[in-house]
ZADO-1210 file (C-alpha; in nm, 4 decimals, padded with zeros to 6 digits):
<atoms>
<atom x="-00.3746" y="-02.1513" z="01.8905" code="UNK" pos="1"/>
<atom x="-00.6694" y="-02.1136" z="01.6701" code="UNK" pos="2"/>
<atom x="-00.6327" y="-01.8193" z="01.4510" code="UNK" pos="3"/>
<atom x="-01.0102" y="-01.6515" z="01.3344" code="UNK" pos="4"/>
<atom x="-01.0118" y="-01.6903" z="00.9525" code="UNK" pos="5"/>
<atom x="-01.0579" y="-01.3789" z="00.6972" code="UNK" pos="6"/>
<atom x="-01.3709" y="-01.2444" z="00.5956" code="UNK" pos="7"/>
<atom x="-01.5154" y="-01.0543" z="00.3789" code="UNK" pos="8"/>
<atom x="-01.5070" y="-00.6639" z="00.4119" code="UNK" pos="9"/>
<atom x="-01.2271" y="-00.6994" z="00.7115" code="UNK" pos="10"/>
<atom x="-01.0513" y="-00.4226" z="00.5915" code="UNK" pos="11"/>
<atom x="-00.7278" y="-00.6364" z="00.4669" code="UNK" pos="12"/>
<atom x="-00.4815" y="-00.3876" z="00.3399" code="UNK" pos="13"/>
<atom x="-00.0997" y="-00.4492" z="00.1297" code="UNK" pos="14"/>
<atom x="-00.0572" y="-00.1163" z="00.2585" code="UNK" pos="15"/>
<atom x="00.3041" y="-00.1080" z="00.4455" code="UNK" pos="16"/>
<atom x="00.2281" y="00.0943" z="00.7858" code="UNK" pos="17"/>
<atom x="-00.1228" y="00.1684" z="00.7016" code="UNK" pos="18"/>
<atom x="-00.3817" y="00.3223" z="00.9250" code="UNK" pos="19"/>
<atom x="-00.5011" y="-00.0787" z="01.0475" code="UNK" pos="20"/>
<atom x="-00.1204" y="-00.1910" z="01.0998" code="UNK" pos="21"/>
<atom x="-00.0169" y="00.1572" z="01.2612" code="UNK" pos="22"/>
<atom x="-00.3336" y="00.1781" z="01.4853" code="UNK" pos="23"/>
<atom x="-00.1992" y="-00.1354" z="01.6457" code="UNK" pos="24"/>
<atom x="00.1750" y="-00.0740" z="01.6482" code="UNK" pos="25"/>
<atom x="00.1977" y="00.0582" z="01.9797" code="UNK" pos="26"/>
<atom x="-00.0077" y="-00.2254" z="02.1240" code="UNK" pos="27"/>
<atom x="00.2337" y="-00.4997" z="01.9671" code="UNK" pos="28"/>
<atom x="00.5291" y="-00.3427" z="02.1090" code="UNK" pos="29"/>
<atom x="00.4631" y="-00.2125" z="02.4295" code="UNK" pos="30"/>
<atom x="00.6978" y="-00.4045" z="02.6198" code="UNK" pos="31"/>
<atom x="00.9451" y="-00.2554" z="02.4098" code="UNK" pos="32"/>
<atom x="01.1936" y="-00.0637" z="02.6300" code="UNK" pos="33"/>
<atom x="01.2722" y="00.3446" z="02.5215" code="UNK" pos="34"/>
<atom x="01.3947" y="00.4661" z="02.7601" code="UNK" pos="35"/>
<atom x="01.6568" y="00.2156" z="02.8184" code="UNK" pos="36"/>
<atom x="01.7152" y="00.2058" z="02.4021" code="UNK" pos="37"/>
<atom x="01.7827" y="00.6119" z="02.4700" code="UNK" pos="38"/>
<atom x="02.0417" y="00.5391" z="02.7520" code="UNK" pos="39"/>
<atom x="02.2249" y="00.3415" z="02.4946" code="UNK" pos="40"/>
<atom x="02.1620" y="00.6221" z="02.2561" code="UNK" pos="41"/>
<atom x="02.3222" y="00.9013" z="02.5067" code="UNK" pos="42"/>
<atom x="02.6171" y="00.6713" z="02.6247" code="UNK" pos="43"/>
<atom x="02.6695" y="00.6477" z="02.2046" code="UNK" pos="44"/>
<atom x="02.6501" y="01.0371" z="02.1842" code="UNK" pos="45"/>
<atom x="02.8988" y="01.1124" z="02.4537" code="UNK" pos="46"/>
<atom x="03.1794" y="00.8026" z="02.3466" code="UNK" pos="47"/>
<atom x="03.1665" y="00.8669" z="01.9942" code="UNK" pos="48"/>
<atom x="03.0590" y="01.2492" z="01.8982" code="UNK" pos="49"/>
<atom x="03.3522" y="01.4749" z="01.8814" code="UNK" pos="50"/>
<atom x="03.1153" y="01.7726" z="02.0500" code="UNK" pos="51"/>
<atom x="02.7821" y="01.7614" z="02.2520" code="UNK" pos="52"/>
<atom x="02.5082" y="01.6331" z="02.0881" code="UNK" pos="53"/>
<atom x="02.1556" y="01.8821" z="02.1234" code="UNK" pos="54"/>
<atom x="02.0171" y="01.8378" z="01.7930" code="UNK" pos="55"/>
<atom x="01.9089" y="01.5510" z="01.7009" code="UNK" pos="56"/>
<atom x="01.7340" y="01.3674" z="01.3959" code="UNK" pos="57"/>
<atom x="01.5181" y="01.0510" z="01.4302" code="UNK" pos="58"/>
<atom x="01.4655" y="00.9204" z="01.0503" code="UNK" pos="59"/>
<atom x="01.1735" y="00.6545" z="01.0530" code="UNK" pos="60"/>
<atom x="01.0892" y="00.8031" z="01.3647" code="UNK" pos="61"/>
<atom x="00.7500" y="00.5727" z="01.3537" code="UNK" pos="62"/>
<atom x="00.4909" y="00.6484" z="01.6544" code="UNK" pos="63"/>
<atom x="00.7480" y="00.9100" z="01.8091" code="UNK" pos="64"/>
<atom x="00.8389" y="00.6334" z="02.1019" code="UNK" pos="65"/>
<atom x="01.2111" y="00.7334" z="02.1264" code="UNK" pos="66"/>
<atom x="01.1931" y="01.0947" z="01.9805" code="UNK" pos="67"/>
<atom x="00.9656" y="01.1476" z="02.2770" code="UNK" pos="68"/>
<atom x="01.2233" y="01.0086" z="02.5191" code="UNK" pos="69"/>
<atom x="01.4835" y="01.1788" z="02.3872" code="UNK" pos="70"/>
<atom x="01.2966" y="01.5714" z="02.3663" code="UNK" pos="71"/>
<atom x="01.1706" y="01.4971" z="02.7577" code="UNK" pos="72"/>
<atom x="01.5462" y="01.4446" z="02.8565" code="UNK" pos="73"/>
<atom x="01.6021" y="01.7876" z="02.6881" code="UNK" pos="74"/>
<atom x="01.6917" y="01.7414" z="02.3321" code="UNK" pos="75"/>
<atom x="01.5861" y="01.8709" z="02.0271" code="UNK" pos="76"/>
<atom x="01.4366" y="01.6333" z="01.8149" code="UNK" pos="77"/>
<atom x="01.3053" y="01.6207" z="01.4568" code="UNK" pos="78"/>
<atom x="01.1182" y="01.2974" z="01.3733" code="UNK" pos="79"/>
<atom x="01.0842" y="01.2572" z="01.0200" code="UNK" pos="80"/>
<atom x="00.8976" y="00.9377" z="00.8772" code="UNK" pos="81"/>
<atom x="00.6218" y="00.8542" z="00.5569" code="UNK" pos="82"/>
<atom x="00.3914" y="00.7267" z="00.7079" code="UNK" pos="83"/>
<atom x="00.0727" y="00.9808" z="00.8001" code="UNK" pos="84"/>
<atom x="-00.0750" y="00.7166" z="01.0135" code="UNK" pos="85"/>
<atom x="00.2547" y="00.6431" z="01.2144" code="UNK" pos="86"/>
<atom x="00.3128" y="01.0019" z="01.2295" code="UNK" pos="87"/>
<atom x="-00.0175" y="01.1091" z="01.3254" code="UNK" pos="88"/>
<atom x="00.0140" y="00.8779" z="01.6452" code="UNK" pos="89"/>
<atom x="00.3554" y="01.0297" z="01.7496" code="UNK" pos="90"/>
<atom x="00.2020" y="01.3592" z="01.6930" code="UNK" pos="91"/>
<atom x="-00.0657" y="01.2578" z="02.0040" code="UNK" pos="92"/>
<atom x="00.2034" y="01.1900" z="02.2732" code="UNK" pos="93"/>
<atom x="00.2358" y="01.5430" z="02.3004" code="UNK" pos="94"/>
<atom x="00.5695" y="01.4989" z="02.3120" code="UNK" pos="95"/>
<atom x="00.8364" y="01.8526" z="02.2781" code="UNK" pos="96"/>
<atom x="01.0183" y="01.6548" z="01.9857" code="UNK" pos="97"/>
<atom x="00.8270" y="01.8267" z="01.5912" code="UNK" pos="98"/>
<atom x="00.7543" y="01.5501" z="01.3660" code="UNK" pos="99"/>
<atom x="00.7715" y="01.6039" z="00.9950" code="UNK" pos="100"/>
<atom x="00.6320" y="01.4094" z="00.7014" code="UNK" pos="101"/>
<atom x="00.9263" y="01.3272" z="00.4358" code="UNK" pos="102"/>
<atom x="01.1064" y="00.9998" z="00.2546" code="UNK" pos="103"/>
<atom x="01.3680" y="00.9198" z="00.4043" code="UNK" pos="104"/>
<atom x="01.5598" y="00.8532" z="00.0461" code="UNK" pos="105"/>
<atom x="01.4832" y="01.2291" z="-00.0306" code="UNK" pos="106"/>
<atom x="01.4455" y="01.4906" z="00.2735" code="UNK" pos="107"/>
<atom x="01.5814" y="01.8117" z="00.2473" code="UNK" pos="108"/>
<atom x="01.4707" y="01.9804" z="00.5787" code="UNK" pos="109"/>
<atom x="01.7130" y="02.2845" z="00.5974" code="UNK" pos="110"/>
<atom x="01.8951" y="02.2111" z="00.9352" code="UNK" pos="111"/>
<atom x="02.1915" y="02.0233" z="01.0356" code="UNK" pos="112"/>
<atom x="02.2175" y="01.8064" z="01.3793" code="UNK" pos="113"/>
<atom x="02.4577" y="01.6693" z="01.5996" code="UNK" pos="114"/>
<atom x="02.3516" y="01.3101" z="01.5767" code="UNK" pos="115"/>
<atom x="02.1083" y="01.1054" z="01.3506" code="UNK" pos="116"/>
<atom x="01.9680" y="00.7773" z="01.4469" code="UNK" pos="117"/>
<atom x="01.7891" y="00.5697" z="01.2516" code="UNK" pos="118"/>
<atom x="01.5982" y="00.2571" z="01.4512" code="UNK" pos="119"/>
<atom x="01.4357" y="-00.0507" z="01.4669" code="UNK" pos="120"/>
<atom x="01.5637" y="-00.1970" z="01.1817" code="UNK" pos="121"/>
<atom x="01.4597" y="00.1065" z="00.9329" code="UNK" pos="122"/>
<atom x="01.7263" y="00.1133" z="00.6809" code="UNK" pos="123"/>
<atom x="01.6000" y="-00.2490" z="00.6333" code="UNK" pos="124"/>
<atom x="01.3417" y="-00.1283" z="00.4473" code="UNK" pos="125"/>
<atom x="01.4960" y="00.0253" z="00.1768" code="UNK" pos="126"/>
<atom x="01.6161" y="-00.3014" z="-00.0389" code="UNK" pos="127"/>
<atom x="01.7951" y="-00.1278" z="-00.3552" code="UNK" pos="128"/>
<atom x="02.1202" y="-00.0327" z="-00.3128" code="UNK" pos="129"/>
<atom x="02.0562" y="00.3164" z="-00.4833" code="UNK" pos="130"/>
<atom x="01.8080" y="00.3897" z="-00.1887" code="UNK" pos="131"/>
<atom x="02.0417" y="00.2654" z="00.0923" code="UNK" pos="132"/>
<atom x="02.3124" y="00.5242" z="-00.0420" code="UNK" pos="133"/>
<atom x="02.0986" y="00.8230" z="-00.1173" code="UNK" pos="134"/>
<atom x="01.9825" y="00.7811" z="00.2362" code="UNK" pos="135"/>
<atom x="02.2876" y="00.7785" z="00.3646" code="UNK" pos="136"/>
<atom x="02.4680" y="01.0425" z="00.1915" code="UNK" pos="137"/>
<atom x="02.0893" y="01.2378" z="00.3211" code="UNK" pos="138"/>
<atom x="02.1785" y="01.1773" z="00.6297" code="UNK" pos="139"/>
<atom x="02.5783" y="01.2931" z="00.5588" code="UNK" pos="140"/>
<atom x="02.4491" y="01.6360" z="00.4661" code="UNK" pos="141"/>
<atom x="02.2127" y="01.6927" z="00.7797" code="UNK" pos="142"/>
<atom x="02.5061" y="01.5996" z="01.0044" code="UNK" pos="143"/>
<atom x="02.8127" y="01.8694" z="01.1490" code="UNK" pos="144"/>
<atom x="03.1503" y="01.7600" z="01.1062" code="UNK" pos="145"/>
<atom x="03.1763" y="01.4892" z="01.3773" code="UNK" pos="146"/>
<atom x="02.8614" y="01.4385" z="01.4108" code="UNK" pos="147"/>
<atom x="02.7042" y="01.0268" z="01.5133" code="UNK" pos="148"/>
<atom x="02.5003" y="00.8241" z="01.2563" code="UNK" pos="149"/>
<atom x="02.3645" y="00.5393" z="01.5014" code="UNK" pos="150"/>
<atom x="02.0993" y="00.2347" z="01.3299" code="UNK" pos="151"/>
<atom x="02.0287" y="-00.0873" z="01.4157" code="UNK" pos="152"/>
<atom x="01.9944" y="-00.3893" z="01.1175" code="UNK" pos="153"/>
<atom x="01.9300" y="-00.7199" z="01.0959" code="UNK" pos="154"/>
<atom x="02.2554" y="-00.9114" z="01.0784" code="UNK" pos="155"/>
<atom x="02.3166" y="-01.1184" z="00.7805" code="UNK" pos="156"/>
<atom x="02.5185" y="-01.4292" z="00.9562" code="UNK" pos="157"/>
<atom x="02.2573" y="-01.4645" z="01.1868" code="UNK" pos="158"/>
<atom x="01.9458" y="-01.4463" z="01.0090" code="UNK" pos="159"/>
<atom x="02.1273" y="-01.7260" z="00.7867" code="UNK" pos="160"/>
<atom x="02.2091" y="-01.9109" z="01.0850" code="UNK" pos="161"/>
<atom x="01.8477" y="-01.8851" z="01.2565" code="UNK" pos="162"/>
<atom x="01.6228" y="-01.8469" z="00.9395" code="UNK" pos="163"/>
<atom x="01.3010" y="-01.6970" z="00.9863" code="UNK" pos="164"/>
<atom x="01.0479" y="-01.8647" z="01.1881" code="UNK" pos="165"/>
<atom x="00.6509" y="-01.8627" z="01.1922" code="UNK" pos="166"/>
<atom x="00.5614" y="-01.6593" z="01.5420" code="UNK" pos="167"/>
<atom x="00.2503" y="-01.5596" z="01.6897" code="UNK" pos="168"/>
<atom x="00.1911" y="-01.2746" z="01.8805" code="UNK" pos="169"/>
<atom x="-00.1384" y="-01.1961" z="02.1249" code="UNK" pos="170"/>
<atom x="-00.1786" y="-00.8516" z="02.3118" code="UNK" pos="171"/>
<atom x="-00.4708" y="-00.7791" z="02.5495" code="UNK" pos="172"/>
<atom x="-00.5999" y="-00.4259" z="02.4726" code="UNK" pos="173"/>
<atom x="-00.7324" y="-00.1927" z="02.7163" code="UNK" pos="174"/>
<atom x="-01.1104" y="-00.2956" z="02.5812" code="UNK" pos="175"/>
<atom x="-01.0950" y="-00.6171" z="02.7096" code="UNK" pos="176"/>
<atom x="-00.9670" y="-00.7305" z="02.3475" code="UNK" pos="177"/>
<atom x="-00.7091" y="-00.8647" z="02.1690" code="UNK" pos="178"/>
<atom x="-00.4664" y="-00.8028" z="01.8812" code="UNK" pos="179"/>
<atom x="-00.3358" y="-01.1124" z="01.7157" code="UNK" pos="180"/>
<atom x="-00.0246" y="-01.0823" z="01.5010" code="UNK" pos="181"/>
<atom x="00.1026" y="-01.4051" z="01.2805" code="UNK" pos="182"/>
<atom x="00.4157" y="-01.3601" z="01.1155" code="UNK" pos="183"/>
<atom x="00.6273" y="-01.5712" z="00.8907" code="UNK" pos="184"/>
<atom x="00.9211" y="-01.5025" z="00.6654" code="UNK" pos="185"/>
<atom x="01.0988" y="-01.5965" z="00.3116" code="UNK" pos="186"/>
<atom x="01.4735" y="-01.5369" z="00.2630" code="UNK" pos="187"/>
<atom x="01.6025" y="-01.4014" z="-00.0641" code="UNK" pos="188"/>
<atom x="01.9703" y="-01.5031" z="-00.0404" code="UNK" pos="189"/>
<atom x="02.0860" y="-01.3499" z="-00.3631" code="UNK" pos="190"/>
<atom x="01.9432" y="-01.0316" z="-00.2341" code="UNK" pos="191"/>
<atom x="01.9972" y="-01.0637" z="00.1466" code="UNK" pos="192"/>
<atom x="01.6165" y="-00.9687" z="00.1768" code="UNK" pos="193"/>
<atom x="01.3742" y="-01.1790" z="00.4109" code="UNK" pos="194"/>
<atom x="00.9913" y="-01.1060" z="00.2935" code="UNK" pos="195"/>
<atom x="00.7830" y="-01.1027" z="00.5916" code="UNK" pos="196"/>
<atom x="00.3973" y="-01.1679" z="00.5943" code="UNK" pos="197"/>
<atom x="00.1967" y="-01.0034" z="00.8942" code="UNK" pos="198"/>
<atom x="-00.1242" y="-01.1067" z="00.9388" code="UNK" pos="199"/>
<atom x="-00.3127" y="-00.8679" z="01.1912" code="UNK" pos="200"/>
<atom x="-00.6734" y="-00.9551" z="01.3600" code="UNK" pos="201"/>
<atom x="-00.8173" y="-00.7142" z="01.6285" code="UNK" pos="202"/>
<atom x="-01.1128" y="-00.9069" z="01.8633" code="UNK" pos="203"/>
<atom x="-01.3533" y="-00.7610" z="02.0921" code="UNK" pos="204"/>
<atom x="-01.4969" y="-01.0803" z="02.2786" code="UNK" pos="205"/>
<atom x="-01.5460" y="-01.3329" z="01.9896" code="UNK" pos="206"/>
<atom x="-01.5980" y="-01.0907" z="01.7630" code="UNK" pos="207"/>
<atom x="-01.3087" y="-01.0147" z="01.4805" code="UNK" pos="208"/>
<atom x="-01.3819" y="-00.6469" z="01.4523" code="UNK" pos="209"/>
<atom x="-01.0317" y="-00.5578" z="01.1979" code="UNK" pos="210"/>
<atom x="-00.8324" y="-00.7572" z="00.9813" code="UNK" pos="211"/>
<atom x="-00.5101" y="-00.6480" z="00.7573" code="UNK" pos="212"/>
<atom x="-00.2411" y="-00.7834" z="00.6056" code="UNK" pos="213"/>
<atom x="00.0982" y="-00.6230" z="00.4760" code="UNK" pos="214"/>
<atom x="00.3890" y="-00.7807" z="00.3360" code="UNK" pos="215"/>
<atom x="00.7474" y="-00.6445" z="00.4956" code="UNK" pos="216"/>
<atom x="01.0622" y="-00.7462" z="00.2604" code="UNK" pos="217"/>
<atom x="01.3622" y="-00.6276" z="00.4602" code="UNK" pos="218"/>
<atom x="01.7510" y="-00.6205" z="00.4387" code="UNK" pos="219"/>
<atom x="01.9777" y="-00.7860" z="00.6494" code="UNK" pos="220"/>
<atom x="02.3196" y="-00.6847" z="00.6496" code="UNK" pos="221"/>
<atom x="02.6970" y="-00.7777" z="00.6582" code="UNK" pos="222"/>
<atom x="03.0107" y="-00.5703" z="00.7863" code="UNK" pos="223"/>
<atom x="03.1885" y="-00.5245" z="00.4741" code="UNK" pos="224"/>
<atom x="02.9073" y="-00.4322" z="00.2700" code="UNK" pos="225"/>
<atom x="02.7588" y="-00.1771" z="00.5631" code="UNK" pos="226"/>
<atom x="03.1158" y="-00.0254" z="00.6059" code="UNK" pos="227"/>
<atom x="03.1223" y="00.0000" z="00.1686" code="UNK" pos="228"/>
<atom x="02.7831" y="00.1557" z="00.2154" code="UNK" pos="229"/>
<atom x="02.8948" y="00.4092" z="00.4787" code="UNK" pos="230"/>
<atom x="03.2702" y="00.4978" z="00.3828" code="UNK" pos="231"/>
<atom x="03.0776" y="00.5812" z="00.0038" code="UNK" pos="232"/>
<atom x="02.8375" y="00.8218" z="00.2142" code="UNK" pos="233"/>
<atom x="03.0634" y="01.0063" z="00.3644" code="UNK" pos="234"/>
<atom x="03.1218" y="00.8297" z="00.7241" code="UNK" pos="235"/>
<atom x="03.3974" y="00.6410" z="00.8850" code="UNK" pos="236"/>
<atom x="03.2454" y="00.3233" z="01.0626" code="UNK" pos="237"/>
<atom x="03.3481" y="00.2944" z="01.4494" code="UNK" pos="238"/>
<atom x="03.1652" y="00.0356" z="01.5828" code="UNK" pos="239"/>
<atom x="02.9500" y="-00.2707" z="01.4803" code="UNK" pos="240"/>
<atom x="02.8110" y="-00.4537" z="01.8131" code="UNK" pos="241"/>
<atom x="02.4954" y="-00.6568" z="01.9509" code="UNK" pos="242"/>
<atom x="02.1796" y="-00.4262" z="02.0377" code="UNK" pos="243"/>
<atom x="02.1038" y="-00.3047" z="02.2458" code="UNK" pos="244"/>
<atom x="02.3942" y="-00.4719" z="02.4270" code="UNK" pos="245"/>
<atom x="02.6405" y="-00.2616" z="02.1664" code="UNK" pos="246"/>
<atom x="02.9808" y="-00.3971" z="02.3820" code="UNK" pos="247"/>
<atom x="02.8971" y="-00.6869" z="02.2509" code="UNK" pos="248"/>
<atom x="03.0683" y="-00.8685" z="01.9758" code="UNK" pos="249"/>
<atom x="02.8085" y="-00.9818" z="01.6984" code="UNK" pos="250"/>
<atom x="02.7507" y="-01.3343" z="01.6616" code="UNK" pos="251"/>
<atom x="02.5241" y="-01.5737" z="01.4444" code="UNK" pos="252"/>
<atom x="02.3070" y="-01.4884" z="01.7875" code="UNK" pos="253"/>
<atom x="02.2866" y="-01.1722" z="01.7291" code="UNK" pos="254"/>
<atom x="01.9479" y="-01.1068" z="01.4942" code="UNK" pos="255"/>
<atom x="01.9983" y="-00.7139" z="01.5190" code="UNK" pos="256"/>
<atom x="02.3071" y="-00.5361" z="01.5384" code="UNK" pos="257"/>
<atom x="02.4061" y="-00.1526" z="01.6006" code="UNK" pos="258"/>
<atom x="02.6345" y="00.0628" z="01.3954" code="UNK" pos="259"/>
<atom x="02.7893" y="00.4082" z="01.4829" code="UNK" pos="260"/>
<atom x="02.9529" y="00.6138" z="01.2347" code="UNK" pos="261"/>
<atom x="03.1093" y="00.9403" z="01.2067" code="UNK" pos="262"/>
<atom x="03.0709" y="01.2380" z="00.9513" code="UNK" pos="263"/>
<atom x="03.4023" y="01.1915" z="00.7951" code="UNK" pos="264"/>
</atoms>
């Protein structure tokens, strides 16, 4: 595939989750399955929560697309994420679930929930140990006793195993357009982070009409280190398994994996 080349005054941004990148998150991943994500999410909830989960936090919650699930099948949700832009768009679904601005490594929001989840790979993005743990032990004081801590990570023996690969992604817009996403990725082994470079064009016709990039560098993770991380936090670790198929034993297949804990 021919990829249009940069040009001057595209709007190319470093920003992580800025206004060009956000715009066109929901476009890249509409094929991406919620509501079936939540199922997995409620079976989690009633297996490993020692009471009934009603309260519940989303941390990264992004564009709102499984805090909205979850407040339309009657929960109450609090999605809590940096990003304006991502926030902004979760904001326009209109959804029951509130939405609130914080940092995840430092949110202090006054309530305590039944269950925190934490998706699509978001602890990823905090690469320094320090940040992984203050999150954590965030997380420990927003839960009740026995309350679920479920995330999803990128596995570390299988992103060894696989190694990052150059993809291309191409999404028809509404407009008769296109989005064109080119990704590629460098492994840090000492640190266990891959650094991933998206390159984002948006087309109407011929015509490139938005152009950013932003450079991801994200964590992958092994058991012993994610239980260390956890147990240090406050939680006792009860299940590592694929995702969403979380029955699943994790394999050097198995790029993302999900974790539930318990508030200790």
């Amino acid at each position: 595939m021919h990829l249009p080349g940069s040009r001057r005054g595209a709007g190319v941004s470093q920003t992580v989750f800025g206004p060009d990148y956000a715009g066109a998150y929901d476009e890249l991943y509409q094929d991406k399955d919620y509501a079936a994500e939540c199922a997995v999410l409620e079976r989690v909830f009633r297996s490993y929560a020692e009471g009934q989960v009603q309260r519940v936090l989303d941390l990264g919650c992004g564009t709102g697309g499984h805090a909205a699930v979850l407040s339309e099948r009657g929960y109450s949700v609090l999605g809590v994420d940096r990003s304006e832009d991502m926030l902004r768009r979760a904001c326009e679904r209109g959804c029951p679930a509130r939405f609130e601005r914080a940092d995840i490594t430092d949110f202090h929001l006054g309530e305590q929930f039944d269950a925190v989840v934490i998706m699509f790979a978001v602890l990823g993005y905090l690469t320094q140990n320090s940040d992984i743990l203050a999150t954590l032990s965030g997380v420990r004081r927003h839960l009740e006793p026995g309350g679920v801590l479920f995330g999803d990570v990128w596995y570390g023996p299988a992103v060894l195993a696989q190694r990052p690969s150059e993809r291309v992604k191409v999404i028809a817009t509404p407009d008769g357009g296109q989005v064109i996403r080119a990704a590629s990725g460098r492994l840090d082994r000492r640190r266990n982070i891959c650094s991933v470079a998206y390159h984002l064009w948006r087309l109407q016709g011929q015509r490139l009409v938005g152009e950013v990039r932003e450079q991801h560098a994200m964590r992958y993770f092994f058991e012993p280190e994610l239980e260390s991380f956890l147990a240090d936090a406050g939680f006792d670790l009860l299940r590592i398994g694929g995702f969403p198929e979380i029955d699943a034993e994790p394999s050097e297949h198995t790029w993302n994996v999900a974790f539930v804990a318990r508030a200790a």
